[in-house]
KEFIBA-132234 format. One record per residue: z, x, y of N, C-alpha, C, O in turn. Coordinates in steps of 0.001 Angstrom, whole numbers, plus 500000, padded with zeros to 6 digits. Atoms other than C-alpha are relative to their C-alpha. Layout:
# residues N
ZXYZXYZXYZXY;...
# end
This chain:
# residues 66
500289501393499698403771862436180793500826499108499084500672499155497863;499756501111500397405692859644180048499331498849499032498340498323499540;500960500539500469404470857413177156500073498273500235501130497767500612;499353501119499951404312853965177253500958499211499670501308498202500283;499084500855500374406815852925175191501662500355500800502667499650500898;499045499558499249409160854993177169500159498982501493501197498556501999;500460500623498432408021853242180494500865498653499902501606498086500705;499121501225500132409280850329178663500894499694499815501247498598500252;498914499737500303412354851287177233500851500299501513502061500078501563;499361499110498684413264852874180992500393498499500970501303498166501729;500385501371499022412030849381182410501847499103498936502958498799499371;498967501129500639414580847311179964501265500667500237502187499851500272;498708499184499545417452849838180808500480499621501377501634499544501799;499498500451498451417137848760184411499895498593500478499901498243501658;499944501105499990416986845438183792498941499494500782499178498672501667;501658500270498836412835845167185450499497499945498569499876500440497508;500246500869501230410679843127183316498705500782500401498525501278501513;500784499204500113407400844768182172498909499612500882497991500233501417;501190500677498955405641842030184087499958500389501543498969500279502268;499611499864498570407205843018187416499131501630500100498363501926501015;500632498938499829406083846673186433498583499937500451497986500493501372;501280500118499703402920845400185988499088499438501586497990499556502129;500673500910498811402384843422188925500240500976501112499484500887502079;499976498918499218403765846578190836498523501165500365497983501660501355;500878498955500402401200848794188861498560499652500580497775500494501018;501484500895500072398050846171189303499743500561499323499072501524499693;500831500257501342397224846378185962500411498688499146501570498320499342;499617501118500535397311843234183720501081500371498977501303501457498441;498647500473501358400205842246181240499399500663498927499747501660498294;500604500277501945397748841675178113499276501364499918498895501549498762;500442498845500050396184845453179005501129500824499240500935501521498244;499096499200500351399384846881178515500969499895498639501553500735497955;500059499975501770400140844989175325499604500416499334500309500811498405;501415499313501193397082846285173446500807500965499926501151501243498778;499887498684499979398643849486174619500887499894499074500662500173497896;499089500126501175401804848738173073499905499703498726500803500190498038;500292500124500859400469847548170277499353501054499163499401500845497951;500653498587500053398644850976169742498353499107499606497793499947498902;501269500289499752395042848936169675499267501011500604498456501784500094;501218499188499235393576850635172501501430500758500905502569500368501157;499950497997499803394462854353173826500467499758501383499356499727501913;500213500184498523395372853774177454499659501531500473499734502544499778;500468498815499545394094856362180007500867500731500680501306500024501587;498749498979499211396672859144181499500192499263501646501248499402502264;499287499989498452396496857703185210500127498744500261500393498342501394;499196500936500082397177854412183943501249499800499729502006499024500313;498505499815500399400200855214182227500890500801501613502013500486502007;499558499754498474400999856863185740500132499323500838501242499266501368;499556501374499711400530854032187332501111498920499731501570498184500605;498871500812500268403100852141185619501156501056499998502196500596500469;498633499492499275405694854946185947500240500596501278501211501277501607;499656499616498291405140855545189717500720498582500421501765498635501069;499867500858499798405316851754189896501292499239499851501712498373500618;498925499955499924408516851700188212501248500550500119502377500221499754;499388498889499717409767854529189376500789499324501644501963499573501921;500011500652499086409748852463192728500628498941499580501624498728500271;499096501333500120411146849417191464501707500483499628502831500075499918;498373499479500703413980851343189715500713500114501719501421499243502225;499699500085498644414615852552193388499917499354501065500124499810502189;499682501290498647414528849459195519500681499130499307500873498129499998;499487500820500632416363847645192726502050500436500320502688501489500349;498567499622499076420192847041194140500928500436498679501011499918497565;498761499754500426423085848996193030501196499011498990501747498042499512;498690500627500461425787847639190584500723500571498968500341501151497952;499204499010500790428934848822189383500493498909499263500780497786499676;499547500603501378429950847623186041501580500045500063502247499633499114;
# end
């Protein structure tokens, strides 16, 4: 499993903002801060949630050659 900070690191590589993940995922923003913040623990099929979610965005997000 993917951890979160990865999710985010993967997200800023493809130029998709964590909010877009989120709003993909339906989970809130300020949930997934805490997470980042290491506050609170998130649960395994949340963190799944946000990398199915941007697993999908990565792949509908258009092509470009540098």
């Amino acid at each position: 499993m993917e951890s979160i900070h990865t999710i985010k690191a993967r997200a800023k590589a493809h130029k998709i903002t964590m909010s877009a993940v989120c709003q993909e995922a339906g989970i809130q923003q300020s949930q997934v801060s805490r997470w980042l913040s290491g506050n609170v623990e998130p649960l395994w099929t949340s963190v799944n949630q946000l990398n199915i979610a941007l697993n999908k965005l990565i792949e509908e997000s258009p092509v470009t050659v540098d």
